[in-house]
FIDO-80581 format. One record per atom (N, C-alpha, C): residue number from 1; residue in three letters; atom name; x, y, z. Coordinates in steps of 0.001 Angstrom, whole numbers, plus 524288, in hexadecimal, padded with zeros to 5 digits. Layout:
<nodes>
num->NUM; residuo->Ala; atomo->CA; xx->X; yy->Y; zz->Z
...
</nodes>
This chain:
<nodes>
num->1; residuo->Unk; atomo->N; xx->8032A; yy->7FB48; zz->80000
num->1; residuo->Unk; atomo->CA; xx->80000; yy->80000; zz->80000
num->1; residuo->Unk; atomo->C; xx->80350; yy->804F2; zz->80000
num->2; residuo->Unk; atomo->N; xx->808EC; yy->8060C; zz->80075
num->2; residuo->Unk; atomo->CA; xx->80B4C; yy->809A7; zz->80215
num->2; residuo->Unk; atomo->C; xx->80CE2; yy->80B8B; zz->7FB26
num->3; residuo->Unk; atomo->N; xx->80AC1; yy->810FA; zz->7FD04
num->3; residuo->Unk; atomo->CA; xx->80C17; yy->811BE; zz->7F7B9
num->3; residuo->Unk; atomo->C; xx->80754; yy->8140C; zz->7F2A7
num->4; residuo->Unk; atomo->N; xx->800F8; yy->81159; zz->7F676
num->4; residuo->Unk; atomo->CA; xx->7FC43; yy->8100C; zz->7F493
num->4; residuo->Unk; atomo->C; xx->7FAA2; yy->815AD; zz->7F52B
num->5; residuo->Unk; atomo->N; xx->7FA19; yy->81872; zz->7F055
num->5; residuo->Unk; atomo->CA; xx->7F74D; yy->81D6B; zz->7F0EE
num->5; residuo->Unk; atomo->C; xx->7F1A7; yy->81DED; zz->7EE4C
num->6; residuo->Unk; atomo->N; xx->7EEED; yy->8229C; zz->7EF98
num->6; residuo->Unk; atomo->CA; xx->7EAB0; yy->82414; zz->7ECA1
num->6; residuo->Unk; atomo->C; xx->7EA5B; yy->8286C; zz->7E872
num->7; residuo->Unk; atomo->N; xx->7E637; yy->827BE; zz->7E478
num->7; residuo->Unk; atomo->CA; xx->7E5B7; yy->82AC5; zz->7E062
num->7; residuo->Unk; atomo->C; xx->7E75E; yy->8313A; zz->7E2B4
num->8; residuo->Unk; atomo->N; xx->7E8CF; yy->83165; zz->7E7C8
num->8; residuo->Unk; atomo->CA; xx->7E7F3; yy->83768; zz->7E917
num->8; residuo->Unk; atomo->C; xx->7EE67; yy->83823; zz->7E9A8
num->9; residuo->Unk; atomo->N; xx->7F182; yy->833C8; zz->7E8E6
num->9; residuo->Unk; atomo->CA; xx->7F67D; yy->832F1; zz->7EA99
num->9; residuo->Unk; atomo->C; xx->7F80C; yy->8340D; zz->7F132
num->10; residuo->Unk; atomo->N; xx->7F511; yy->8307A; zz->7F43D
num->10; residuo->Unk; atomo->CA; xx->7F34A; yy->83137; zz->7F92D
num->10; residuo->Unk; atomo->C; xx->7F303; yy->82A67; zz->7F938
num->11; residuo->Unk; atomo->N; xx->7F622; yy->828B4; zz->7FF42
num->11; residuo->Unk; atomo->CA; xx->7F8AB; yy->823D5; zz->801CD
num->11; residuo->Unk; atomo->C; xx->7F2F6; yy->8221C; zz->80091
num->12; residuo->Unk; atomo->N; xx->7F12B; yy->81CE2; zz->7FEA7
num->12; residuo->Unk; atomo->CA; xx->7ED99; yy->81BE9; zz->7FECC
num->12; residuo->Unk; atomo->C; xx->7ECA3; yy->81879; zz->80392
num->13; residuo->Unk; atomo->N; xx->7E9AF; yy->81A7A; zz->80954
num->13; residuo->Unk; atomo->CA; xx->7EA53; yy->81707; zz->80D05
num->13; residuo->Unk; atomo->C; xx->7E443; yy->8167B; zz->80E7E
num->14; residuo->Unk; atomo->N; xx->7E177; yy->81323; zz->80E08
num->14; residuo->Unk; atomo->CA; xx->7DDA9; yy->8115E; zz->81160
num->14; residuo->Unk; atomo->C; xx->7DAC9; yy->81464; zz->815B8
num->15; residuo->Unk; atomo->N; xx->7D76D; yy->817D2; zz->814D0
num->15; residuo->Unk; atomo->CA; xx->7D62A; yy->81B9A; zz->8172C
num->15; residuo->Unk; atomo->C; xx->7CF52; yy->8192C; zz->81929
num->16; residuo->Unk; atomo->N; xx->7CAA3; yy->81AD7; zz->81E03
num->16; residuo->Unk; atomo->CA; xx->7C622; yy->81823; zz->81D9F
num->16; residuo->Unk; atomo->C; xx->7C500; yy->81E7A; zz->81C3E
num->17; residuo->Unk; atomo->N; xx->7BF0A; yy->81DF4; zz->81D6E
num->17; residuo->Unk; atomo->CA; xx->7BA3B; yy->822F0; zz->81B25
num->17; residuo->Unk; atomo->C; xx->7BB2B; yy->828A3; zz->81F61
num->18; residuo->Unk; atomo->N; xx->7BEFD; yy->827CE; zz->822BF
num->18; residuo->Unk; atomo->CA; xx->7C065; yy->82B5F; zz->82778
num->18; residuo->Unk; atomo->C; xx->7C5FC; yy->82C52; zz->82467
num->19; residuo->Unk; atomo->N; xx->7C919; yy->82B1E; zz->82155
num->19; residuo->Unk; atomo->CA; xx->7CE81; yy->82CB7; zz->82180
num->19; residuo->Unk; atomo->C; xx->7D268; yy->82973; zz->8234C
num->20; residuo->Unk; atomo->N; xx->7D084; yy->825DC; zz->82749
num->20; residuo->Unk; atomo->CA; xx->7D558; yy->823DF; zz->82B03
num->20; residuo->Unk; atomo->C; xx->7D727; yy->81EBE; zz->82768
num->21; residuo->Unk; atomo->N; xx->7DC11; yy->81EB3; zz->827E1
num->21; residuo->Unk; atomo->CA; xx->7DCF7; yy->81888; zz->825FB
num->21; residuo->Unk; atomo->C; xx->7DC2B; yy->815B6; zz->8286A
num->22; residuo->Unk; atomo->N; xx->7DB47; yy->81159; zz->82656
num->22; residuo->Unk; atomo->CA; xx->7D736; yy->80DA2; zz->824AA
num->22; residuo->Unk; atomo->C; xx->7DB98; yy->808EC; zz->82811
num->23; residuo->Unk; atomo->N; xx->7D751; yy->8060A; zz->82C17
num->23; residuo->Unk; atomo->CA; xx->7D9E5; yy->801CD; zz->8307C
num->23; residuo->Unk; atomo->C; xx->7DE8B; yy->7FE8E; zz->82CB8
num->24; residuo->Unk; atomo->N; xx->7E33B; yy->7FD8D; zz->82D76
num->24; residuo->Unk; atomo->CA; xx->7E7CF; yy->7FB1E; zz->82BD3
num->24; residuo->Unk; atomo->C; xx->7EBA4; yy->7FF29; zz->8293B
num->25; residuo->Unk; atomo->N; xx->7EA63; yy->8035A; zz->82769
num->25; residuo->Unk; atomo->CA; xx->7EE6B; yy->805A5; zz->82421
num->25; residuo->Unk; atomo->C; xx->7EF1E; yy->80B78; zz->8256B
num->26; residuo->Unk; atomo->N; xx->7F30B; yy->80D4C; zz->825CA
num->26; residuo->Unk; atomo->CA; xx->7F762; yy->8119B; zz->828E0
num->26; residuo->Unk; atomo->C; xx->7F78B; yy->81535; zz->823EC
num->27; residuo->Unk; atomo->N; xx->7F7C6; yy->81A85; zz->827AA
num->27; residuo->Unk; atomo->CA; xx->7F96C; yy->81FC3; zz->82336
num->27; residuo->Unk; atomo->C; xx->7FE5C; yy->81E8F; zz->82514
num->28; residuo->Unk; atomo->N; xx->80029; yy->81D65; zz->82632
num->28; residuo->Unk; atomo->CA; xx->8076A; yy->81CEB; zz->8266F
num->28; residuo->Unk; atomo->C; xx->808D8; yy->81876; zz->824E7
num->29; residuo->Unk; atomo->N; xx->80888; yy->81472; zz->82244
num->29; residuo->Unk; atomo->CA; xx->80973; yy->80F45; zz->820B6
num->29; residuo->Unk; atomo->C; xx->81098; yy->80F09; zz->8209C
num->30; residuo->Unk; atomo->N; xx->81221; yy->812DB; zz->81F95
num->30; residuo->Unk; atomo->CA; xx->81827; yy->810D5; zz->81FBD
num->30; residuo->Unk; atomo->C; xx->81BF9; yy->813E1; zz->8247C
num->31; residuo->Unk; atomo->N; xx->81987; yy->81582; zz->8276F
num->31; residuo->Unk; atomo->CA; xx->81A46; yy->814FA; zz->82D62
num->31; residuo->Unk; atomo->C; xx->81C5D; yy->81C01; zz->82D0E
num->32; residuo->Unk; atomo->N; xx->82141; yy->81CBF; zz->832D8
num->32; residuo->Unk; atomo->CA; xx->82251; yy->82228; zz->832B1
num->32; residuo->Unk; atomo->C; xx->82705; yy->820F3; zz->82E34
num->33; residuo->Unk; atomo->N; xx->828FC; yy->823E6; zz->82B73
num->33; residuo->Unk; atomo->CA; xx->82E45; yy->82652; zz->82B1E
num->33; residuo->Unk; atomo->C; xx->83029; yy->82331; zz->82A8D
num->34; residuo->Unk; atomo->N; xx->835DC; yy->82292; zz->82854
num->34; residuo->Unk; atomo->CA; xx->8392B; yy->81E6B; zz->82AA7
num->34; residuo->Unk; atomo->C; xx->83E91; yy->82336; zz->82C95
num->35; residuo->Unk; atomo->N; xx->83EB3; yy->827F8; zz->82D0E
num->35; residuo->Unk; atomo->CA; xx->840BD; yy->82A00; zz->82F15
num->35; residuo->Unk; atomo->C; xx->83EC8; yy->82C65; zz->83412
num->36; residuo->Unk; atomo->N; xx->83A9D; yy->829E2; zz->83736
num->36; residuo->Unk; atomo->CA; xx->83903; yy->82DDA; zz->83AF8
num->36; residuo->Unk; atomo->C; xx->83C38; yy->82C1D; zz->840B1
num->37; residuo->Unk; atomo->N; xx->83EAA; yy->827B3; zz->83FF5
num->37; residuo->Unk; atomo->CA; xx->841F2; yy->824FA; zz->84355
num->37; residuo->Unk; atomo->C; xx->8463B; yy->8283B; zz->84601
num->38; residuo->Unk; atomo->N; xx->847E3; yy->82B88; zz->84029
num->38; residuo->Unk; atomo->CA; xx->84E2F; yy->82DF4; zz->83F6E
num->38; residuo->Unk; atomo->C; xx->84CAE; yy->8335E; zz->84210
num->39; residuo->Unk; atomo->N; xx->848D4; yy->833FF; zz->83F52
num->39; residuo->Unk; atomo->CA; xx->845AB; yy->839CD; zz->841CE
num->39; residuo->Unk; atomo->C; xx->8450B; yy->83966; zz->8483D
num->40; residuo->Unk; atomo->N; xx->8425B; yy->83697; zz->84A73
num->40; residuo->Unk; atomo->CA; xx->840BC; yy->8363F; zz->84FAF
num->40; residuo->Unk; atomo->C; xx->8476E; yy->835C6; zz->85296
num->41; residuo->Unk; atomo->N; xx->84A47; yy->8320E; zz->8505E
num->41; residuo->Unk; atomo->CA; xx->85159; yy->83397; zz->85409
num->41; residuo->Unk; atomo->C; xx->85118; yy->837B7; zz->854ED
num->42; residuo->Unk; atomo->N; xx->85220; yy->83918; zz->84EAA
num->42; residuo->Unk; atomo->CA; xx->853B0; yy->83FCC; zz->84FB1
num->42; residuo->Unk; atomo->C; xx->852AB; yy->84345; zz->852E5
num->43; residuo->Unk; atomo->N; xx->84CB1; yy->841B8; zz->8546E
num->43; residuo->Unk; atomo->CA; xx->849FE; yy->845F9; zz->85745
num->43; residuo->Unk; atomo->C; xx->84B56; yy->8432B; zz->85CB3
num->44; residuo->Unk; atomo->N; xx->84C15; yy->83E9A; zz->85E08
num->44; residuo->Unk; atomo->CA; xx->84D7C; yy->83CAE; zz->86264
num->44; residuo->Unk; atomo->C; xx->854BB; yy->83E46; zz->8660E
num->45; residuo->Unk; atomo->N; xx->85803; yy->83F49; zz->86124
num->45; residuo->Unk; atomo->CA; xx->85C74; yy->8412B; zz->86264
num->45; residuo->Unk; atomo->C; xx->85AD0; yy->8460F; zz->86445
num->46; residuo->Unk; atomo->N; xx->8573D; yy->84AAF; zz->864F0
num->46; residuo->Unk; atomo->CA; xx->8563B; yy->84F3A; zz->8663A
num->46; residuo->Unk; atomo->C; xx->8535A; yy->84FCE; zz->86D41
num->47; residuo->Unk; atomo->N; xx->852CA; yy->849BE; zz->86DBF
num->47; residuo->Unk; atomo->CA; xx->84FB1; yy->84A6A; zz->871F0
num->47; residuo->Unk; atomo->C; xx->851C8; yy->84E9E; zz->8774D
num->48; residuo->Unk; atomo->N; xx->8574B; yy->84C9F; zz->877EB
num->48; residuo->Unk; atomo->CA; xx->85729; yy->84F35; zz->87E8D
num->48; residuo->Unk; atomo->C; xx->85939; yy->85517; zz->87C6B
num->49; residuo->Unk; atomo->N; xx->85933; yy->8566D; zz->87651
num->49; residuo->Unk; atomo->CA; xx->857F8; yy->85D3A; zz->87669
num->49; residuo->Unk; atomo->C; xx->852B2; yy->85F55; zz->87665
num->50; residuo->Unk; atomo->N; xx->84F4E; yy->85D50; zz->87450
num->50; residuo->Unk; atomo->CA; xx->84A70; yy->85EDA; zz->87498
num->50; residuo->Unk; atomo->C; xx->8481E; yy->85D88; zz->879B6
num->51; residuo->Unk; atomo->N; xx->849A8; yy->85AD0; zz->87DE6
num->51; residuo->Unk; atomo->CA; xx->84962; yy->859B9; zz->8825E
num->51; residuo->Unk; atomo->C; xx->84A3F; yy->85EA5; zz->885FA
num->52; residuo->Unk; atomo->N; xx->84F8B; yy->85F6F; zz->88393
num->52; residuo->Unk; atomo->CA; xx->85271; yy->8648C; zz->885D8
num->52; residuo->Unk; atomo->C; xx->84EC4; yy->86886; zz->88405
num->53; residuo->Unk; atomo->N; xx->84DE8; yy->86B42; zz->880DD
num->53; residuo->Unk; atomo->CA; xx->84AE4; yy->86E43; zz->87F98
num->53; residuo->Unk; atomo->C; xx->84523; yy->87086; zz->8816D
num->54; residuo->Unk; atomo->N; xx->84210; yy->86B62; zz->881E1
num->54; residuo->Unk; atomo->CA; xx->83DCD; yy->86B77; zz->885FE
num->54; residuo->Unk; atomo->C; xx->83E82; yy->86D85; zz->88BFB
num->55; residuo->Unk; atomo->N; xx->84357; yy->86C02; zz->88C76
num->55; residuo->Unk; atomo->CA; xx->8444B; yy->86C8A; zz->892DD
num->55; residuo->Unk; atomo->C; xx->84493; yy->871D9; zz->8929B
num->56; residuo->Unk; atomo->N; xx->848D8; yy->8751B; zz->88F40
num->56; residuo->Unk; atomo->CA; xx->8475A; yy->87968; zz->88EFE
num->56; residuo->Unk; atomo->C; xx->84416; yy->87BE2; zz->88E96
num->57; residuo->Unk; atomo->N; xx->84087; yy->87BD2; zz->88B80
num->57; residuo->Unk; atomo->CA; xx->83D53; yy->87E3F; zz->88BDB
num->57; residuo->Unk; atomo->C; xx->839F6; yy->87F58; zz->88EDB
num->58; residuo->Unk; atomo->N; xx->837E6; yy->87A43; zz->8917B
num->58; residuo->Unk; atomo->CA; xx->8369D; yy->878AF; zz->89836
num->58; residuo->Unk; atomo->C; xx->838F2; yy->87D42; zz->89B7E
num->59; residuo->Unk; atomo->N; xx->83E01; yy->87DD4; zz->89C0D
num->59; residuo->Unk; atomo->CA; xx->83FE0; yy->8818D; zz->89FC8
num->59; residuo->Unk; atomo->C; xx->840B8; yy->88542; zz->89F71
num->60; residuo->Unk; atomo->N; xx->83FD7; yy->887D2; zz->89931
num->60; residuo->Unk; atomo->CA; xx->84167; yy->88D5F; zz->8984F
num->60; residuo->Unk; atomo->C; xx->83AFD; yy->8907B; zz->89A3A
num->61; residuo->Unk; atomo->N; xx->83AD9; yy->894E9; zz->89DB1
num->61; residuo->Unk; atomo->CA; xx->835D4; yy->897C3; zz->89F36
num->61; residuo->Unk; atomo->C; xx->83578; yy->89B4A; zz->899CF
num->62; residuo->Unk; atomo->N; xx->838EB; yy->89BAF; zz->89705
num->62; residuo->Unk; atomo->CA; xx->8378F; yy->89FA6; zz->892B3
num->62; residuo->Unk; atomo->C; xx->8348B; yy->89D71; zz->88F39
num->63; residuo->Unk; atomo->N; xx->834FC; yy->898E2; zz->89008
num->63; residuo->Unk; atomo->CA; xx->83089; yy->895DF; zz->88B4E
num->63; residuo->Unk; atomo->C; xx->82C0A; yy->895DA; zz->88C33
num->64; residuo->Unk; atomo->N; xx->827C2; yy->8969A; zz->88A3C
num->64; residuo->Unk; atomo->CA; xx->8229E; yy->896FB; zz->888B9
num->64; residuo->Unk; atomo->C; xx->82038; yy->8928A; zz->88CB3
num->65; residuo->Unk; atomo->N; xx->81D91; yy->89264; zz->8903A
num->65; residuo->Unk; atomo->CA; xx->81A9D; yy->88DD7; zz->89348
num->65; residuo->Unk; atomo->C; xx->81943; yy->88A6C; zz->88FE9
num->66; residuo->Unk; atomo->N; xx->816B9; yy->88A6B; zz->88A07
num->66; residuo->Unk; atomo->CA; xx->81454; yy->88691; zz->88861
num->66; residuo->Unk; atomo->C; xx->81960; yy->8829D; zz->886B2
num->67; residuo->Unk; atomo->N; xx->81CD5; yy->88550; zz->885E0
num->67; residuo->Unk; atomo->CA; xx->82309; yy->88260; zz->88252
num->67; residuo->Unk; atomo->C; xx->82452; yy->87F0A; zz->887B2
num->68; residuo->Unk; atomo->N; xx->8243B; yy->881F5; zz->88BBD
num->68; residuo->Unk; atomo->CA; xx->8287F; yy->87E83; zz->890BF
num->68; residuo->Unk; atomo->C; xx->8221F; yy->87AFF; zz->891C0
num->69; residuo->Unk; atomo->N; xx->81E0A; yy->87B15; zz->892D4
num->69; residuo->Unk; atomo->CA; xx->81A0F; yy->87623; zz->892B3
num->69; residuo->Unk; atomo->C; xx->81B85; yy->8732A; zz->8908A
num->70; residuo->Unk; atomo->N; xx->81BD6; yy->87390; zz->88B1C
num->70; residuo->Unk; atomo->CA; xx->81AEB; yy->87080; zz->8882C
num->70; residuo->Unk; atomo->C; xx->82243; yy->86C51; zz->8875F
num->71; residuo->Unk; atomo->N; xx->824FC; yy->87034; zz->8880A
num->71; residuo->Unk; atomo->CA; xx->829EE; yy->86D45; zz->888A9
num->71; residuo->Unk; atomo->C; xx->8294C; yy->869FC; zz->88D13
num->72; residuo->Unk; atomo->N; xx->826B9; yy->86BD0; zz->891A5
num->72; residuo->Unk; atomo->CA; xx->828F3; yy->868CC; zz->8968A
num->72; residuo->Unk; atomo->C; xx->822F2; yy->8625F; zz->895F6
num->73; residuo->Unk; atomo->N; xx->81F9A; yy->86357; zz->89211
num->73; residuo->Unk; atomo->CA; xx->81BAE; yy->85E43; zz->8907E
num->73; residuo->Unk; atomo->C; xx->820A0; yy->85B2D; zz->88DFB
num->74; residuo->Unk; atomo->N; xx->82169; yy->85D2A; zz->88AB9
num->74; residuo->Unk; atomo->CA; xx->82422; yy->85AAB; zz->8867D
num->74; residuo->Unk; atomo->C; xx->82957; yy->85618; zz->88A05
num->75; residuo->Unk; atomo->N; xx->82BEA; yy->85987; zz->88C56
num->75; residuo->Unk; atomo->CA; xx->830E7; yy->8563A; zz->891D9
num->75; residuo->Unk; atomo->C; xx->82DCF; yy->85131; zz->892E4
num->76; residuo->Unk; atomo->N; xx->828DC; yy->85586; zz->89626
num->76; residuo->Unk; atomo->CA; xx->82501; yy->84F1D; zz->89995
num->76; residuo->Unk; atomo->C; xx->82460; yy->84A35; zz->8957B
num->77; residuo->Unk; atomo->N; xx->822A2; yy->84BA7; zz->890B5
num->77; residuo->Unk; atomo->CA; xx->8228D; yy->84894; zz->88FCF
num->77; residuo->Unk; atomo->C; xx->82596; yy->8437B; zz->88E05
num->78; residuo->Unk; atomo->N; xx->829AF; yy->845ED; zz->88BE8
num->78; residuo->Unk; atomo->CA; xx->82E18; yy->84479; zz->8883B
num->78; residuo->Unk; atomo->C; xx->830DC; yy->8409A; zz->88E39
num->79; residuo->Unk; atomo->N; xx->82FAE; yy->841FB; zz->892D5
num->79; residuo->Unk; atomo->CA; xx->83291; yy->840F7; zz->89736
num->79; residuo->Unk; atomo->C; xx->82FA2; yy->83E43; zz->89B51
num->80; residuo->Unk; atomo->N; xx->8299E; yy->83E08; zz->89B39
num->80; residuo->Unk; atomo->CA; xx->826BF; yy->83872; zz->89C7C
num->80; residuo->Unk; atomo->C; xx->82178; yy->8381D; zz->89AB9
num->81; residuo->Unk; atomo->N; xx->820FF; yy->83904; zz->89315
num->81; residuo->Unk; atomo->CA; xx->81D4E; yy->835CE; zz->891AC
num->81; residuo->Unk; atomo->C; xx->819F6; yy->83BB7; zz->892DB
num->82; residuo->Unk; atomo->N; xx->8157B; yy->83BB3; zz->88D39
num->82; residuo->Unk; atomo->CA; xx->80FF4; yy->83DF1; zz->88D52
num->82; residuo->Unk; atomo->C; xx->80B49; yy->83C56; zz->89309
num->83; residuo->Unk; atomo->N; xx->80AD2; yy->8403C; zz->89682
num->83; residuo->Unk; atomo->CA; xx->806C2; yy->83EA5; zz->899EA
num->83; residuo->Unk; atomo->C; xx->80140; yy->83B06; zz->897DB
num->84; residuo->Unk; atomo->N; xx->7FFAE; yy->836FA; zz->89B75
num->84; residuo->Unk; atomo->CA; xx->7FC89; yy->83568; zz->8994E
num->84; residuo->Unk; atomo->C; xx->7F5BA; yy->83863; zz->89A9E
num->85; residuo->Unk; atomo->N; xx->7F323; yy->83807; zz->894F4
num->85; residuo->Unk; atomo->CA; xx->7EE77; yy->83B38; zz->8960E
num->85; residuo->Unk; atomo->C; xx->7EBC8; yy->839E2; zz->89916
num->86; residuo->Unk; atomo->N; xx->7E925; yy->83D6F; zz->89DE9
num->86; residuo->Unk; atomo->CA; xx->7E677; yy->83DE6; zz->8A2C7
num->86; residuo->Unk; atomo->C; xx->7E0DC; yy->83818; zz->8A2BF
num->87; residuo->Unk; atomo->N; xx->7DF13; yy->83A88; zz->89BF2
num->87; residuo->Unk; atomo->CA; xx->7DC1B; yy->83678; zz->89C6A
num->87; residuo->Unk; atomo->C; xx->7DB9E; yy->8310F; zz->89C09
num->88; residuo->Unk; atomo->N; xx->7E146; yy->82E7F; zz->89AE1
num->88; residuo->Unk; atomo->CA; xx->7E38A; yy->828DD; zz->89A08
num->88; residuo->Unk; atomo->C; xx->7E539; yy->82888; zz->8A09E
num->89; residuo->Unk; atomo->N; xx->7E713; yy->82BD1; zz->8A4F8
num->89; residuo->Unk; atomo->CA; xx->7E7B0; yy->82B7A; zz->8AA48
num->89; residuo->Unk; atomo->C; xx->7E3FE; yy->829FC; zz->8AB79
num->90; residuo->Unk; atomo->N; xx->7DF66; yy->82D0A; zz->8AAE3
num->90; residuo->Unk; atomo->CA; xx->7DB0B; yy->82C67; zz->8AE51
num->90; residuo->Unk; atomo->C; xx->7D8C5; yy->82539; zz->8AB5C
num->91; residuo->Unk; atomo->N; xx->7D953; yy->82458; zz->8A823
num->91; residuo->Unk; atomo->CA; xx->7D66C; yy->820B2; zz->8A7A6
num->91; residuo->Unk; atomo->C; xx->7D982; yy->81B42; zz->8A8E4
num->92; residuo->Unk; atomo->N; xx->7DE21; yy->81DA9; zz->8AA04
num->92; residuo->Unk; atomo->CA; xx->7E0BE; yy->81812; zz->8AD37
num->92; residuo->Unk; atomo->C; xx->7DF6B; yy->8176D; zz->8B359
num->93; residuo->Unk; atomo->N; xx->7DD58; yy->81BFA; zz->8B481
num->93; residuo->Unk; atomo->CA; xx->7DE2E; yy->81BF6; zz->8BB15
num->93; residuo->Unk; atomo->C; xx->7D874; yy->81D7A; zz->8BB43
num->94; residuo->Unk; atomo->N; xx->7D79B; yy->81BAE; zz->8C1DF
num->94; residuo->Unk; atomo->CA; xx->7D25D; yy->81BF0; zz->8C4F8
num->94; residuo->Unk; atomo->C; xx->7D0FF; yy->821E9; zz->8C44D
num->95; residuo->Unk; atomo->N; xx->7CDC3; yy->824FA; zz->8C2D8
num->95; residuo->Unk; atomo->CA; xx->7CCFA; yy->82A9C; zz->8C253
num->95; residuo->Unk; atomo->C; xx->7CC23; yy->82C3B; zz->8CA29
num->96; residuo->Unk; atomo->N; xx->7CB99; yy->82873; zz->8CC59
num->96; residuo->Unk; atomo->CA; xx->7CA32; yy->82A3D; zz->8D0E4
num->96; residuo->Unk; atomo->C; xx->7D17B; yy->82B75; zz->8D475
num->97; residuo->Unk; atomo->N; xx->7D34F; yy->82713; zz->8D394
num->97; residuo->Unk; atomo->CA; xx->7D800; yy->826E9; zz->8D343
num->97; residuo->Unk; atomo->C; xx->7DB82; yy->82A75; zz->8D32A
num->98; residuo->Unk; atomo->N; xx->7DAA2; yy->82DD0; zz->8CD38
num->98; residuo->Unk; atomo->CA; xx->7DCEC; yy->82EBF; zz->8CBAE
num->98; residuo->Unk; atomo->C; xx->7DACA; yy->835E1; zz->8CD64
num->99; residuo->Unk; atomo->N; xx->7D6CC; yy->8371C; zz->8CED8
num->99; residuo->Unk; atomo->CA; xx->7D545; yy->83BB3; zz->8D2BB
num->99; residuo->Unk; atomo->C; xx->7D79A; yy->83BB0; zz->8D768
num->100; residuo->Unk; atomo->N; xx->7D796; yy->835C7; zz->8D9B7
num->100; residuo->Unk; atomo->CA; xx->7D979; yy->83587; zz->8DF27
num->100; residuo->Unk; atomo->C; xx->7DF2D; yy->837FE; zz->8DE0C
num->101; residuo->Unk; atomo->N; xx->7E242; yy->836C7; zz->8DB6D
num->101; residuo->Unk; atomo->CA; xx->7E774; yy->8359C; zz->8DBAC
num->101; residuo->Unk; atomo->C; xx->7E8EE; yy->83E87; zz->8DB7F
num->102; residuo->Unk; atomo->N; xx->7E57E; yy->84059; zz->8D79F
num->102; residuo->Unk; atomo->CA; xx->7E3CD; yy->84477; zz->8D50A
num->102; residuo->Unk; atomo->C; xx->7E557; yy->84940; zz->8DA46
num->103; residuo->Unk; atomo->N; xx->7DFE3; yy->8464A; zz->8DD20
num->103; residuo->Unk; atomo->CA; xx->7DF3D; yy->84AF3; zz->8E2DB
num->103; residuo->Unk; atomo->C; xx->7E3BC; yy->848E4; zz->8E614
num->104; residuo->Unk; atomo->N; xx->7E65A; yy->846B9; zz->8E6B9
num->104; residuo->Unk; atomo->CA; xx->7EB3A; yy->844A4; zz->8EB5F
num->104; residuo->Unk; atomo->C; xx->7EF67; yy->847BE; zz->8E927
num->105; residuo->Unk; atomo->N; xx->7F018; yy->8484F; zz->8E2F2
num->105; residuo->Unk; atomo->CA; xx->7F4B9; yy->84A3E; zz->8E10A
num->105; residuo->Unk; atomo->C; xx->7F458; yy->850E7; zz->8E237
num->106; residuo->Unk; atomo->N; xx->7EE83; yy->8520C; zz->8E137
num->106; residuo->Unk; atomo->CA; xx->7EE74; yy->85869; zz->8E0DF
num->106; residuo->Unk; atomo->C; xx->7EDE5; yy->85917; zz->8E751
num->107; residuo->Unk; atomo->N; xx->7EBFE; yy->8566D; zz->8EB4F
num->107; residuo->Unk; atomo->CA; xx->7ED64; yy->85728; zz->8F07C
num->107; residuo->Unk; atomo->C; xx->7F1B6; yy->857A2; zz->8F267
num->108; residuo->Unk; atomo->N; xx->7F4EE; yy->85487; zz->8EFC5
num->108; residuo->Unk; atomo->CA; xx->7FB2C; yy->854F5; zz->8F155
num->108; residuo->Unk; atomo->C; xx->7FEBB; yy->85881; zz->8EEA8
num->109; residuo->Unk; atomo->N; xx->7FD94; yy->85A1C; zz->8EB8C
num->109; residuo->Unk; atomo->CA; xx->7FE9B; yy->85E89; zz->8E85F
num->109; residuo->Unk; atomo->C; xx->7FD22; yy->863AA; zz->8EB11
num->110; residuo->Unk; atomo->N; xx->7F68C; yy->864FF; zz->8ED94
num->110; residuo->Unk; atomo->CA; xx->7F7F2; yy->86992; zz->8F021
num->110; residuo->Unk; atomo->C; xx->7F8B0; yy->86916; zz->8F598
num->111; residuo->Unk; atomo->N; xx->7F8B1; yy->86602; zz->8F70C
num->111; residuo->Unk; atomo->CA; xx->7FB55; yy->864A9; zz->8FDE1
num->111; residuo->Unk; atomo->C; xx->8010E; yy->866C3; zz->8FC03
num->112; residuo->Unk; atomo->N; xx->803FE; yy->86517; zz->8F923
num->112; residuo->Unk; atomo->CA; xx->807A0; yy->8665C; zz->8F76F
num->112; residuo->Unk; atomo->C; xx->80991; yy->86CC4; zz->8F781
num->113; residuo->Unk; atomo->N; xx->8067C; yy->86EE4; zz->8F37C
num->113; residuo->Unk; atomo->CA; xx->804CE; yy->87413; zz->8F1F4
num->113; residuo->Unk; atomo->C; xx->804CF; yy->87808; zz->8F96D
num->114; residuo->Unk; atomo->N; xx->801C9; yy->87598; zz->8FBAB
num->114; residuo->Unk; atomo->CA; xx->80057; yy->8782C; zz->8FF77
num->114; residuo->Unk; atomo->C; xx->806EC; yy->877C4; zz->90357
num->115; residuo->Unk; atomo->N; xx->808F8; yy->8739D; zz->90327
num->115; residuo->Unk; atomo->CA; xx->80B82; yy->8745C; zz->90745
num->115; residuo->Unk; atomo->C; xx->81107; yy->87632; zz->905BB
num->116; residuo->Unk; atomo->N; xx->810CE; yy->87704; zz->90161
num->116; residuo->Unk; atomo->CA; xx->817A6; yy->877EC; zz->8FF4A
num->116; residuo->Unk; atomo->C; xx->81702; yy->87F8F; zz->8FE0B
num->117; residuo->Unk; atomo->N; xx->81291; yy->881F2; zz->8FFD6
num->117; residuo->Unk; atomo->CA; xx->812A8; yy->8855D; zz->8FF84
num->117; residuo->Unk; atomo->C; xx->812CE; yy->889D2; zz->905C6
</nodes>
């Protein structure tokens, strides 16, 4: 099939009445690249400068709040993993549980608050 075009000179791929291709067959049939391997090193030899860079920006106050946010997301993540969404938490754990645990943390938090001042 590679190779199989249409009168419009357009991949001829198996499309249903919505657009989507059609169960068994791929708009990418011959995969990524065969250079995206060489590409991704490359960008991997750059890591602990662009590492460096974030940090800076993190610590410089002259930078714009949204730049040092968004640098200091970018660290977290790169450094333990995308948080998981609130609503995949809650549905592993007891919701009652997981209130209990809620009010003990923010109790101890301003007991905290109160006495270190």
């Amino acid at each position: 099939m590679k190779g199989d075009y249409d009168d419009d000179g357009v991949l001829g791929i198996p499309r249903n009445e919505h657009g989507h291709y059609m169960k068994g067959f791929s708009g990418n049939r011959d995969g990524r690249p065969s250079g995206f391997k060489h590409v991704a090193q490359l960008a991997r030899e750059h890591t602990e400068d662009a590492v460096r860079v974030l940090a800076e920006v993190l610590n410089d106050p002259s930078q714009p709040a949204a730049c040092r946010v968004y640098a200091c997301n970018s660290l977290l993540d790169r450094a333990w993993g995308k948080p998981v969404p609130a609503n995949e938490m809650v549905a592993d754990a007891d919701r009652s549980e997981l209130v209990q645990a809620m009010v003990v943390a923010l109790g101890a938090m301003r007991t905290r608050r109160i006495t270190n001042d």
